[in-house]
C-alpha positions in Angstrom: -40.3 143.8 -23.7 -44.4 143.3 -22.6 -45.5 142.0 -20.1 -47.7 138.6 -19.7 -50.0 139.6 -16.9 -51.6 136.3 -17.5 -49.0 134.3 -15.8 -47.0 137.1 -14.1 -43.7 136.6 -16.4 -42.2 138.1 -19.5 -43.5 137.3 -22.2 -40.8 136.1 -24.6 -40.3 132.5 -26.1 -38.3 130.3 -23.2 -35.2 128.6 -23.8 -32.7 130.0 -25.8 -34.7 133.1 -27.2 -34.5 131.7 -30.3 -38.5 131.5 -31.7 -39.8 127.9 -32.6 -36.5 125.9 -31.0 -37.1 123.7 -28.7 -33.4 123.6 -27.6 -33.8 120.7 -25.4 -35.3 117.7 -27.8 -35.1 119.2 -31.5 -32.8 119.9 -34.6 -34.8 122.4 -35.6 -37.9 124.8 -36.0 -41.2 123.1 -33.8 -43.9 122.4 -36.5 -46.3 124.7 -34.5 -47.2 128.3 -36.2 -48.3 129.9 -32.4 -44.5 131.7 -32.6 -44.4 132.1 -36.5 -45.4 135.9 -37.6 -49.1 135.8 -38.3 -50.7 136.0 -41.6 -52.9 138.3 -42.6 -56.4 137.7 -42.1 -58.5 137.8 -46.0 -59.7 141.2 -44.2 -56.2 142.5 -44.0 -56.7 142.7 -40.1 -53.9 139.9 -38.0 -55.5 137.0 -36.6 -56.3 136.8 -32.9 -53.5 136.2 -30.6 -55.6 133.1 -28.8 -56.6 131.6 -32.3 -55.1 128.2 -33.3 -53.9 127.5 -36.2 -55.6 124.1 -37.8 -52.2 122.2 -37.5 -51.9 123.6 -33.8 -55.9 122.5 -33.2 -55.1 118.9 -34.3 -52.3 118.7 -31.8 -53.8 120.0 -29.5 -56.3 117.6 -29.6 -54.4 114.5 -29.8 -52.2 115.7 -26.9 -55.5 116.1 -25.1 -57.2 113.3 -26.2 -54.2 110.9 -24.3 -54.6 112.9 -21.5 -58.6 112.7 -21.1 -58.1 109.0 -21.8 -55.4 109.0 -18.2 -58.3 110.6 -16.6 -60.9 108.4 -17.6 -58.6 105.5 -16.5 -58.7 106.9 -13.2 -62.2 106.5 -12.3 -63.9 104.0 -14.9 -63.2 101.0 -12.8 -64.8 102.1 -9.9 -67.7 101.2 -9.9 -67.0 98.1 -11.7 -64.6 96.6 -9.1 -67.4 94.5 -6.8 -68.4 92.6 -10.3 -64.4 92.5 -11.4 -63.7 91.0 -7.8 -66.7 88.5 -7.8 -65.4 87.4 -11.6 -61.2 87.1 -11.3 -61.9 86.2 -7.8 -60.3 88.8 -6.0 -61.6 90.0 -2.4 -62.4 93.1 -1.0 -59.3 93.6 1.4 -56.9 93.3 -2.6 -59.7 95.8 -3.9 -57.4 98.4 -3.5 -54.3 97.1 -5.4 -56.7 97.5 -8.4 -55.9 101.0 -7.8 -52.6 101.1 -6.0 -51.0 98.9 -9.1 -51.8 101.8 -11.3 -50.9 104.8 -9.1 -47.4 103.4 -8.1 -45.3 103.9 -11.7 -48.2 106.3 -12.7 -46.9 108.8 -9.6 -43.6 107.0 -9.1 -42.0 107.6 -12.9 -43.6 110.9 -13.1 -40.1 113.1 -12.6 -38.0 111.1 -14.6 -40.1 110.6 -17.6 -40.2 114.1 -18.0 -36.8 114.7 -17.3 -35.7 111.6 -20.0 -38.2 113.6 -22.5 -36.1 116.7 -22.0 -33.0 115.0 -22.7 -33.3 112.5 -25.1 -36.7 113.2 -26.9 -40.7 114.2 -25.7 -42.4 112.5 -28.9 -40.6 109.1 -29.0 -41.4 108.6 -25.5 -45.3 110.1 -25.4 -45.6 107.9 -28.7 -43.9 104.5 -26.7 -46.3 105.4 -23.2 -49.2 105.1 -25.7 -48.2 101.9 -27.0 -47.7 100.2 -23.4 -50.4 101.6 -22.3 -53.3 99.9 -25.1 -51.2 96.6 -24.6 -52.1 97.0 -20.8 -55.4 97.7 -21.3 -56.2 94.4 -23.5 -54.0 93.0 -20.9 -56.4 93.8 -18.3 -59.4 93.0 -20.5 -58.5 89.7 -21.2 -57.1 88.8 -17.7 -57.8 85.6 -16.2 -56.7 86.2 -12.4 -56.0 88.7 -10.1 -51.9 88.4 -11.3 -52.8 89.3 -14.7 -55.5 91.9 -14.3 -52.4 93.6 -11.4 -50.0 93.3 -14.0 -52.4 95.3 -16.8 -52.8 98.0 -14.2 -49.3 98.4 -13.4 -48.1 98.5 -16.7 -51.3 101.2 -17.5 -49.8 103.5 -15.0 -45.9 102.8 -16.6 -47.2 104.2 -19.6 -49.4 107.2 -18.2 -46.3 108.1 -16.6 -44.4 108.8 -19.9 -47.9 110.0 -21.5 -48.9 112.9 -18.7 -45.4 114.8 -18.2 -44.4 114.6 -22.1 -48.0 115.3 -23.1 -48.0 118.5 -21.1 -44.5 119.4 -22.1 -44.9 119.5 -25.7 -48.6 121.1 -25.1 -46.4 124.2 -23.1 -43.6 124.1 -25.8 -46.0 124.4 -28.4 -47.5 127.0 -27.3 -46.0 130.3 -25.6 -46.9 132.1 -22.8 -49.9 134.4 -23.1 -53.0 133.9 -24.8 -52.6 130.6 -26.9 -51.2 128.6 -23.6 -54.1 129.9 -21.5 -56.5 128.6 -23.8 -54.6 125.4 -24.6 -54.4 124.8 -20.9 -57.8 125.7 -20.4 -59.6 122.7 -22.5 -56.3 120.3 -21.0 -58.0 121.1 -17.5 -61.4 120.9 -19.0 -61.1 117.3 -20.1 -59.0 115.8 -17.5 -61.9 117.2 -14.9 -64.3 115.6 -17.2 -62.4 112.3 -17.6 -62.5 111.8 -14.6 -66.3 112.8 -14.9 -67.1 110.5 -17.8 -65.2 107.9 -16.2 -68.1 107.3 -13.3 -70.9 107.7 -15.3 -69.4 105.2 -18.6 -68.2 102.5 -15.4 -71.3 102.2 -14.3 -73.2 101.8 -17.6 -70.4 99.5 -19.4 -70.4 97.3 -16.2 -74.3 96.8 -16.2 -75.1 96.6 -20.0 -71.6 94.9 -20.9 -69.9 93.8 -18.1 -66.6 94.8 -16.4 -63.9 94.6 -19.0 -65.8 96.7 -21.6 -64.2 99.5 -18.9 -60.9 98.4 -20.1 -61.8 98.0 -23.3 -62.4 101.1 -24.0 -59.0 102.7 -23.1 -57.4 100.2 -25.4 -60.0 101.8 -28.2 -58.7 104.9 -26.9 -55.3 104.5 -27.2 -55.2 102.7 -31.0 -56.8 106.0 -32.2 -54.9 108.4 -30.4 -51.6 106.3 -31.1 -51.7 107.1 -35.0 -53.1 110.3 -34.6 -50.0 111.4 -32.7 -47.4 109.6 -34.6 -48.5 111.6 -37.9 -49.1 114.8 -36.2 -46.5 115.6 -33.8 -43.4 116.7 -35.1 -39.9 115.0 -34.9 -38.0 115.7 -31.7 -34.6 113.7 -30.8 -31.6 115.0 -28.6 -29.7 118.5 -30.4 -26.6 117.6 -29.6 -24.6 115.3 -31.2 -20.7 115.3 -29.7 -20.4 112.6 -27.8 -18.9 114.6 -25.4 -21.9 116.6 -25.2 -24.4 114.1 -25.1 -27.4 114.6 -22.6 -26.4 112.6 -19.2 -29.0 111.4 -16.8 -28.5 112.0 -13.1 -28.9 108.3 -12.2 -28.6 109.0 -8.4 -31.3 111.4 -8.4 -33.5 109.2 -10.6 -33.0 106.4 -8.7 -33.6 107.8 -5.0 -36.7 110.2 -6.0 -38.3 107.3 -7.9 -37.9 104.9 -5.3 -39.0 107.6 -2.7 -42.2 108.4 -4.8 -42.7 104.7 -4.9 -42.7 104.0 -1.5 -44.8 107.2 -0.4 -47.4 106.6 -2.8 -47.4 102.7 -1.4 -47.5 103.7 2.1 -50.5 105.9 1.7 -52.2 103.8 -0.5 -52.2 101.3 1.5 -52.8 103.4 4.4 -56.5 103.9 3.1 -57.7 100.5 3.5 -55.4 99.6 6.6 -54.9 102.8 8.6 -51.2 104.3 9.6 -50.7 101.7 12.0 -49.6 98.8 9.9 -45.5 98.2 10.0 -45.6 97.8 6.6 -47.1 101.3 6.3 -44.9 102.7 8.8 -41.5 100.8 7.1 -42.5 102.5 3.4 -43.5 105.6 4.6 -40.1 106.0 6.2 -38.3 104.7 3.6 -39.9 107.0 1.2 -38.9 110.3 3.3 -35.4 109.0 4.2 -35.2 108.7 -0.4 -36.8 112.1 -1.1 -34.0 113.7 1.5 -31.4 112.0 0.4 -32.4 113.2 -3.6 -32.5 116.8 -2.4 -29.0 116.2 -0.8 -27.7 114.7 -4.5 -29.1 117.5 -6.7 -27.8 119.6 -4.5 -24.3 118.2 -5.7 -25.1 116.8 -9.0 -23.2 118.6 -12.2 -26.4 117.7 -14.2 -29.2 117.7 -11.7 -32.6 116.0 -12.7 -34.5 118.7 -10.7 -32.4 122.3 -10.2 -33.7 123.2 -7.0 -33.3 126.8 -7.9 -36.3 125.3 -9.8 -38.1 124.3 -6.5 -37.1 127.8 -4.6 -39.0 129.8 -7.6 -42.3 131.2 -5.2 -44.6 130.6 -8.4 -43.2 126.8 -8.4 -43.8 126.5 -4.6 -46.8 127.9 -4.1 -48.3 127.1 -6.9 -47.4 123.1 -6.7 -49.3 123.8 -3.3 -51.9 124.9 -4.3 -52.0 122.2 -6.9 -51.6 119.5 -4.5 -54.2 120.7 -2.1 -57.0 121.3 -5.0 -56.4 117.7 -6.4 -56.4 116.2 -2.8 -59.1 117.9 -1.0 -61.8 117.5 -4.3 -60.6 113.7 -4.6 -61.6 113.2 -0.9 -64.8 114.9 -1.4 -65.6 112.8 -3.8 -64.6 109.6 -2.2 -66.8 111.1 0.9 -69.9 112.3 -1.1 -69.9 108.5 -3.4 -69.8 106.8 0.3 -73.0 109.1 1.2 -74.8 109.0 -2.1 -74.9 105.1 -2.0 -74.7 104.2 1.6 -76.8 107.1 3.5 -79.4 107.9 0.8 -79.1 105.0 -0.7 -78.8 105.5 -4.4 -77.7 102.6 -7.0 -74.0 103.0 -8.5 -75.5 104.7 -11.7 -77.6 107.1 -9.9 -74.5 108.2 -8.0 -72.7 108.5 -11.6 -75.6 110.9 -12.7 -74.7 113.1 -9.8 -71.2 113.2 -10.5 -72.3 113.8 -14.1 -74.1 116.6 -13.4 -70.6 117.9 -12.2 -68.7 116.9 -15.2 -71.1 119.3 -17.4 -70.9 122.2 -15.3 -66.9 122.0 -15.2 -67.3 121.5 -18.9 -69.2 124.7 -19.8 -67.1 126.6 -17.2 -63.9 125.5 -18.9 -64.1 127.4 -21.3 -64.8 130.7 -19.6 -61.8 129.9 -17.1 -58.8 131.3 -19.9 -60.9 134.3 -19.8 -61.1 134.8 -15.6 -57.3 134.1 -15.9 -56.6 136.5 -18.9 -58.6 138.9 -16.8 -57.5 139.0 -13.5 -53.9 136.8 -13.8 -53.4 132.9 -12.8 -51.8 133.5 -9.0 -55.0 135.5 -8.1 -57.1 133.0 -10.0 -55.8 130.1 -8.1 -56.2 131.6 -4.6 -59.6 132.6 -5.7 -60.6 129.2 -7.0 -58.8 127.9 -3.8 -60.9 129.8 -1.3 -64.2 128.8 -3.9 -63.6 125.6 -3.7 -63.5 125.0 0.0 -66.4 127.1 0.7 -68.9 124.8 -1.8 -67.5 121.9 0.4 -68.2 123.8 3.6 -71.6 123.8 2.6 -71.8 120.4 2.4 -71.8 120.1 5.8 -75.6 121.2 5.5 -76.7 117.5 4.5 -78.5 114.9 6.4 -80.2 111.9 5.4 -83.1 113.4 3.8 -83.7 112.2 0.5 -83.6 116.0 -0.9 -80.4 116.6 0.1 -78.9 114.8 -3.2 -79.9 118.5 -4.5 -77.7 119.9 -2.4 -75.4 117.4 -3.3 -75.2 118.0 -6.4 -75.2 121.5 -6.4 -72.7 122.0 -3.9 -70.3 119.6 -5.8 -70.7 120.9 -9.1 -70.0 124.8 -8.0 -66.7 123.5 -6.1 -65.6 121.6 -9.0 -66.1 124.9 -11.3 -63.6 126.5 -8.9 -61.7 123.5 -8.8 -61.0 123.1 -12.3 -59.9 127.0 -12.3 -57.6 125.9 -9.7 -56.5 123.0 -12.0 -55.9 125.3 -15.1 -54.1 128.4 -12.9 -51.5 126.2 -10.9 -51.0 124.7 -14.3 -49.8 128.4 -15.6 -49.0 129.5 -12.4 -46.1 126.6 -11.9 -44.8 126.7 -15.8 -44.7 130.0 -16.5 -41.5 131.2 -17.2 -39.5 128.3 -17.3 -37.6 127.8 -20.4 -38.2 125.3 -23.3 -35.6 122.8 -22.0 -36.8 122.6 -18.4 -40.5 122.5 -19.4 -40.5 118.5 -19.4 -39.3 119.1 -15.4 -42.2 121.6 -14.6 -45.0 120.3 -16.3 -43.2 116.5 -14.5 -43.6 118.9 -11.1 -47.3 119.8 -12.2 -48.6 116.3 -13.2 -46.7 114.4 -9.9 -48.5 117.2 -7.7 -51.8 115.6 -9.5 -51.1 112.2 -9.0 -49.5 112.5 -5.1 -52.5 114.5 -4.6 -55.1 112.2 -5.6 -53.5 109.6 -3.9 -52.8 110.9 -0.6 -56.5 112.6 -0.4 -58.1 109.9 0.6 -55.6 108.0 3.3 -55.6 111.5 4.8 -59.1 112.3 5.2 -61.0 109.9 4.1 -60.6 106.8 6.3 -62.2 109.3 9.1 -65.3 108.4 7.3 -65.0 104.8 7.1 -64.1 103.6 10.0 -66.7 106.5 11.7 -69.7 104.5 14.0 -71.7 106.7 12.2 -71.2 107.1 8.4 -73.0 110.6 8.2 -71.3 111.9 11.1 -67.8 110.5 9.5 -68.5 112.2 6.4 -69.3 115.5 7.5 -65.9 115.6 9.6 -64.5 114.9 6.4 -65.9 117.5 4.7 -65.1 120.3 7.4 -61.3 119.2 8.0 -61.4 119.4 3.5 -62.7 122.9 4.0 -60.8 124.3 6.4 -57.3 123.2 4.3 -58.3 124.1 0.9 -59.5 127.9 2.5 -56.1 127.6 4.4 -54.5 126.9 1.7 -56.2 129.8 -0.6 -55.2 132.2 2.0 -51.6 130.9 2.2 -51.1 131.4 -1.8 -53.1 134.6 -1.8 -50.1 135.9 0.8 -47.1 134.4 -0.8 -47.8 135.1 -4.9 -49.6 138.4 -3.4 -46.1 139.5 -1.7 -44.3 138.8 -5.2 -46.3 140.3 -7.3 -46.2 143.6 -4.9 -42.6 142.9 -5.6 -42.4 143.0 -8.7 -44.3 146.3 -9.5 -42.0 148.3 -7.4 
């Protein structure tokens, strides 16, 4: 048996052992070839252990097609949302619900979409999130008041919530451990960073040459082609078993009190970005939400058929690396909340001005993505992650070099784009770092752990940090706290991960 340096586990197919089941959602053999013995090569030499197969490209694509097209929904209203407001009349105090309807059932369904893809199926349900999520989007294109544009958004984030954990889980299942996941993950981080890239730059063009609900518009365009795609390309999955006795059970407890928990957290910090901690609605939620998430670690504790095993959660790679995960996605949201606040309100650039900045960013994470499955074949995803960690936060330290000059958009821009390289390693190497290991049946859990660490992350980012710099007397001075207190975490945290996954590895080689 070899070892996979790349993620620090054995390399062997998870699950049963058996190669190409997937025990926990098919009858039979997955229709990917990454665990099949390779042909021959017309030179008589095997094929490369990283290259695809043309069935495995294709679904590989559509799987990260849907999830590009999540990440584009998560910035391509943006900048649109002064015109949206003026139009549907909405005002700027409900501003945020445009955002808060989507990241409630987007972060709140998370855990238990991927479990229910575990159980009962991974394609029926990615294939249903991307119908309800195009019927939301013309929802929201065609709305005619605030009500109807909320209710669009909300039931956009319903369906990313089955799309992002099943997506990810039949991307991990496809492909094994080693080479093939590194580079499968690898363009998965590539286009969410860009998504969420694209996502600023097309807001602010579709809003001024077409108007606000081209932005919505587009996802819906998104999904009927990635919809049909999918259904023909993905193979069959359903439950295995098929004794009543031994049908899959839900642990309706757990899903009930770490749904309702993720609901109310996200609420409370969501809301806490436009209102401050004070409010008692923010208070009442925020407790509420803690009081749910203890009381689900005390069920599954107890639960015969856990949603989460927390033997799961006590796995150092898991914890560490959901960390790290969580401060990379919060830290790098905040900075860019920060840095569009500075771009447009110290220096005094127009909406598509500050999109070509972040642009500028999306490209560079682009061209690094593809080198990042390298750095982690190279030097293994726990060191890779601490290493992007302590990257990132130093590129955000020196942001605190800006001023009100009008050059300082170059350092802007440069600063942001190296810390988004190392953030998107960060994003690819917890990705790894958190799945690896974990067998075929369990992977719709991890990669439900991986993608809720995303969305809790980019939510809480901002409520955090970020309200230091708008309610600051002095804008620059606001931001540039910011920025510090974002360094000093993400280099915290870096060190923190570099200790832990350090001490296991040590562990391990004894």
């Amino acid at each position: 048996m070899t070892t996979n340096t790349t993620a620090g586990s054995t390399a062997r197919t998870p699950g049963t052992g058996t190669p190409g089941i997937d025990p926990g959602t098919t009858n039979g053999p997955r229709a990917s070839t990454s665990t099949a013995s390779p042909a021959r090569a017309k030179d008589g030499r095997p094929p490369r252990a990283d290259r695809l197969s043309r069935r495995d490209a294709l679904v590989l694509f559509v799987l990260c097609a849907a999830q590009f097209m999540v990440a584009l929904d998560f910035s391509v209203l943006n900048v649109a949302l002064p015109v949206l407001g003026r139009d549907l009349g909405m005002s700027p105090s409900a501003f945020q619900w445009a955002v808060t309807a989507f990241a409630l059932p987007s972060g709140g369904f998370l855990l238990l979409f991927g479990r229910v893809g575990d159980l009962f199926g991974r394609r029926g349900l990615f294939l249903t999130g991307l119908a309800v999520f195009g019927a939301a989007s013309l929802l929201a294109t065609f709305a005619w008041d605030p009500a109807s544009f909320l209710a669009g958004r909300a039931l956009q984030g319903l369906g990313a919530a089955a799309i992002v954990p099943t997506g990810m889980s039949l991307l991990t299942t496809t492909f094994p451990e080693g080479p093939a996941r590194d580079r499968a993950l690898g363009v998965s981080g590539t286009l969410l960073s860009l998504g969420f890239t694209v996502g600023m730059v097309a807001g602010g063009v579709l809003t001024d040459v077409l108007g606000w609900r081209s932005t919505m518009g587009l996802l819906s365009l998104f999904a009927l082609v990635v919809l049909p795609l999918a259904a023909g390309l993905l193979p069959a999955s359903g439950p295995r078993r098929t004794d009543a006795a031994d049908r899959p059970r839900l642990d309706v407890p757990g899903a009930v009190t770490v749904t309702g928990g993720l609901l109310a957290l996200i609420y409370a910090l969501s809301t806490a970005a436009g209102h401050g901690f004070g409010g008692a609605d923010v208070i009442t939620t925020l407790a509420l939400g803690l009081l749910l998430l203890g009381a689900f670690v005390r069920i599954e504790s107890r639960a015969e058929t856990p949603l989460v095993r927390l033997r799961m959660l006590r796995r150092p790679t898991v914890a560490w690396g959901s960390l790290g995960g969580l401060v990379t996605f919060s830290m790098m949201s905040t900075v860019v909340f920060a840095l569009t606040l500075y771009l447009q309100e110290t220096l005094g650039l127009s909406a598509f001005e500050t999109g070509l900045v972040f642009g500028a960013q999306g490209l560079l994470s682009a061209v690094a993505g593809g080198y990042a499955p390298k750095v982690i074949g190279r030097f293994g995803a726990r060191r890779t992650l601490a290493g992007s960690l302590a990257g990132q936060g130093l590129f955000v330290a020196a942001m605190l070099l800006l001023d009100a000059h009008a050059w300082s958009v170059w350092i802007a821009t440069a600063a942001v784009s190296l810390a988004s390289v190392c953030h998107l390693g960060a994003i690819i190497s917890y990705g790894l770092t958190v799945t690896s290991g974990v067998p075929d049946e369990e992977q719709g859990l991890a990669t439900g752990l991986v993608t809720s660490t995303q969305q809790v992350g980019i939510t809480v980012g901002i409520p955090l940090l970020g309200v230091l710099a708008t309610t600051s007397d002095d804008l620059l001075s606001g931001v540039r706290t910011v920025l510090a207190l974002d360094a000093a975490i993400v280099l915290a945290a870096a060190a923190l991960v570099a200790a832990a996954l350090g001490r296991r590895a040590a562990a391990r080689t004894r």
